[in-house]
Structure formats: C-alpha cells, structure tokens
N, C-alpha and C positions, 0 to 999 in steps of 0.2 A: 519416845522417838527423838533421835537428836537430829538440831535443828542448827544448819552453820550462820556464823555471826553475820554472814552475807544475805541470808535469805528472812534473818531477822531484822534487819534493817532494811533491807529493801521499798520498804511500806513507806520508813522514814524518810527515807532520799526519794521518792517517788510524790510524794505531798511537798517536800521542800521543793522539786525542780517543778512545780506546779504553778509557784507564786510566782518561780520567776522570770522576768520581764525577759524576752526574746529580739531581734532584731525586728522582727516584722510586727512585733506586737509593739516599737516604740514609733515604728513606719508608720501602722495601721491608725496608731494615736493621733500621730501631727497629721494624715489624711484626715481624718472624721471631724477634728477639731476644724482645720481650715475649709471643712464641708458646712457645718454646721456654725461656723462664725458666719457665712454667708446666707445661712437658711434665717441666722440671726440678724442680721444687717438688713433684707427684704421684708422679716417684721417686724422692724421699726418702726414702719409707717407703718402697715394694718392693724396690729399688737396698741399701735399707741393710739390711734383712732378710735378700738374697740375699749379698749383700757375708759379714756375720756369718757366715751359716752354710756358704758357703764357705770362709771362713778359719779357721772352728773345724774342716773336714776335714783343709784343709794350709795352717799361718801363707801369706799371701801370697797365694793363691790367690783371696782375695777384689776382686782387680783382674778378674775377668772378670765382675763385672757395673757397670764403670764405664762400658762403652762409651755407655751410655742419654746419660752427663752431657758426654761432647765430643762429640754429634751438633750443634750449633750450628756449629760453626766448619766444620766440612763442611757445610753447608747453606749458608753464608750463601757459601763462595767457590765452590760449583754453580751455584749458581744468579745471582749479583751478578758472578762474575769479576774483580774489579778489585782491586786492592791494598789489603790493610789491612780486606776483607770479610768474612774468615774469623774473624780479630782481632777484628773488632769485635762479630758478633752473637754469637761466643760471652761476648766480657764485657758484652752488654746481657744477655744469657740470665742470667749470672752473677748480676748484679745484682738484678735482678729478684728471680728466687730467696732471693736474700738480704733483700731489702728484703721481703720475703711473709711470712719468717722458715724458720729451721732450725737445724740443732743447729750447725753449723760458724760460725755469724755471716760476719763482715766476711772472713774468711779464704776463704769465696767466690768470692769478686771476685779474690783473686788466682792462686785456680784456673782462673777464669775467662781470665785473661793469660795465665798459663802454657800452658794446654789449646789458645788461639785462637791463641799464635803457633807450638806444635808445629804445627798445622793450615797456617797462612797459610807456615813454612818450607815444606812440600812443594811447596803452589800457586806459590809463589815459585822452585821450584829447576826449575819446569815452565815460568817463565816466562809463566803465566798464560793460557796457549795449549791445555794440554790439560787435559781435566776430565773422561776417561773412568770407568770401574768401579775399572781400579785405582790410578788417581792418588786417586779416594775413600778406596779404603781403605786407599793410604799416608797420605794426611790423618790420617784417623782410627787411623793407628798415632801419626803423628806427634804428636798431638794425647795421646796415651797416653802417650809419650816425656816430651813437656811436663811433665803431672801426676805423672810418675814423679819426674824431676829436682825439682820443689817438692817436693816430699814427703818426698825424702832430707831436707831442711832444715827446712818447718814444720811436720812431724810425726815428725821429727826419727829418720827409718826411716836415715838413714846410722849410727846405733848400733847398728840391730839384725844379724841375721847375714847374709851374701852370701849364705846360701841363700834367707832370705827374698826376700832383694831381687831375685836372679836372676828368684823366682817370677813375684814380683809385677808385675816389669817384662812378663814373659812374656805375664803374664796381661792386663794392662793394652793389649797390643800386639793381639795375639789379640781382647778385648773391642773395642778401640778398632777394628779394621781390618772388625769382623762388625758391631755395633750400630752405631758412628757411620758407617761408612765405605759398606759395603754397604747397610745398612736407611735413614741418607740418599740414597743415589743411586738408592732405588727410591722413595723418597719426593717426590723432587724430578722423577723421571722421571713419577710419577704426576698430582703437581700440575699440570707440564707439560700432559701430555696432556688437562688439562681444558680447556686455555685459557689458565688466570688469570697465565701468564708470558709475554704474546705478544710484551710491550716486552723482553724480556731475551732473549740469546743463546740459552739453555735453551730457551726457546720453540720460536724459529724452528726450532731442530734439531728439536723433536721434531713438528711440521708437516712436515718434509720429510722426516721415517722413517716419516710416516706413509702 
C-alpha cells in the first residue's frame, strides 16, 4: 500500500511539537514558580523548626522535612511535560524565595539547580511520556538526591561522618519521594480536576477519569 511522505512523517512532527515549549506553557512556568517560591518562603520557618529538632534526635535526620522545598520541580514537570519544566520552576521557586529573603541568601538558587535537575533527570529517564504516582515520587526522590549531592560540598557535610550522610540522604529520599513527590501529584490531580489545566496534557487526563 503506498504511504505519502506526509503521512509518514506525521508521527515525527507530532512528538517533535510535543516538546515544544508554548506561550502558556512559559506563562504557566513563571506562575507556579512565583507560586511555589512563596509556599517556599512560609516554610522557612516550619521546614526549619522541624529540620532542627529532628536533627537534635539523630544528626542527619533532619532531611525528612525538606521534602516541602523540591515540591516545585515535581509540579512544574506534572503538569507542563516538556523538557527543562521541572528545572525551571523549581529555580524560579528558588529565586523567588531568596529575593523575599532568608537565612541561606543566594545559596538558594543553587539549591534550587541542583533539587530541579534531580527532578527533570527522572522525567528525562521516562522520556517524558509517563507522569504517573510513582514517577512523582521518583522525581521527588530525585530532587532529594540533587540537594544531597550540593550539600556534601556547600555545606561542606562530605567532612562529617558516613553515618550522618547515609541518614540524611535517607531521610532526604523518604521526605522528597512523600512531601514533594506524593503531596505534588495529589496537588496537581486536584488543580486538574477544577478545570484551570484544560490546555495542558494533565487536564485532558483527568476529564477523561472523570
């Protein structure tokens, strides 16, 4: 049966205009970011309360209330899909936070890098096709992973002991895969089902579970 060079390509050009980045998808970016730089800034103080008095139980331990601060990067590749979405609202979230002010300044931002590209590796090694529960909450490990590795270096935890770091990684994997990973994908299923993502993939899906 012949097949025109139009209907053979089709597939092609329909996965490349997949990836790419749309007006409302760079909108919907700087919203979520400037959303969640502020959900970032108000755990500051709880995040960092909860952080202390975990760590004064057992050094390290205090990595199971980070998950709050890589919920961006899991949000932004739920819901936007596309390459470099995960990346980016978590360092507009970053940013943000830091320009609001806190105790860590500009060192932020580069938690911010580190946390979004743990995140955007998973969505990446999924090839950006699936975005179920637990590709979430491998994000949000991933995203855990990230912050862990900065941290051996600009808080300089590669001095202290292998038990700490074991912990902390643990704890960091744990918080990140339960607050960002889990508590985004019911956040984003939520938003979904009002409506307000009818232009975005997330939408559609959750109109037709419904």
């Amino acid at each position: 049966m012949h097949t025109s060079t139009s209907a053979r390509t089709a597939p092609s050009v329909a996965s490349a205009n997949r990836f790419q980045w749309r007006v409302v998808d760079i909108v919907v970016a700087a919203v979520l970011g400037v959303a969640i730089g502020l959900v970032f800034w108000g755990w500051n103080t709880v995040g960092g309360l909860w952080f202390v008095a975990m760590d004064g139980l057992t050094p390290g331990l205090g990595g199971i209330a980070v998950g709050i601060w890589l919920i961006g990067g899991v949000i932004g590749g739920l819901i936007i899909r596309k390459p470099g979405a995960a990346l980016l609202v978590e360092l507009i979230a970053a940013i943000v936070s830091a320009l609001i002010g806190n105790v860590w300044g500009v060192t932020t931002i580069f938690s911010g890098l580190a946390q979004g590209l743990g995140a955007e590796l998973i969505f990446l090694a999924f090839l950006y096709v699936r975005f179920t529960l637990p590709v979430a909450m491998l994000a949000g490990a991933g995203a855990g992973i990230g912050a862990w590795v900065l941290e051996l270096f600009l808080s300089a935890n590669i001095a202290k002991t292998v038990e700490f770091n074991l912990i902390y990684l643990g704890s960091l994997i744990v918080s990140g895969a339960l607050l960002a990973g889990l508590v985004g994908w019911l956040l984003v299923r939520a938003l979904a089902a009002t409506g307000a993502l009818s232009r975005f993939a997330v939408g559609r899906d959750a109109r037709r579970d419904v």
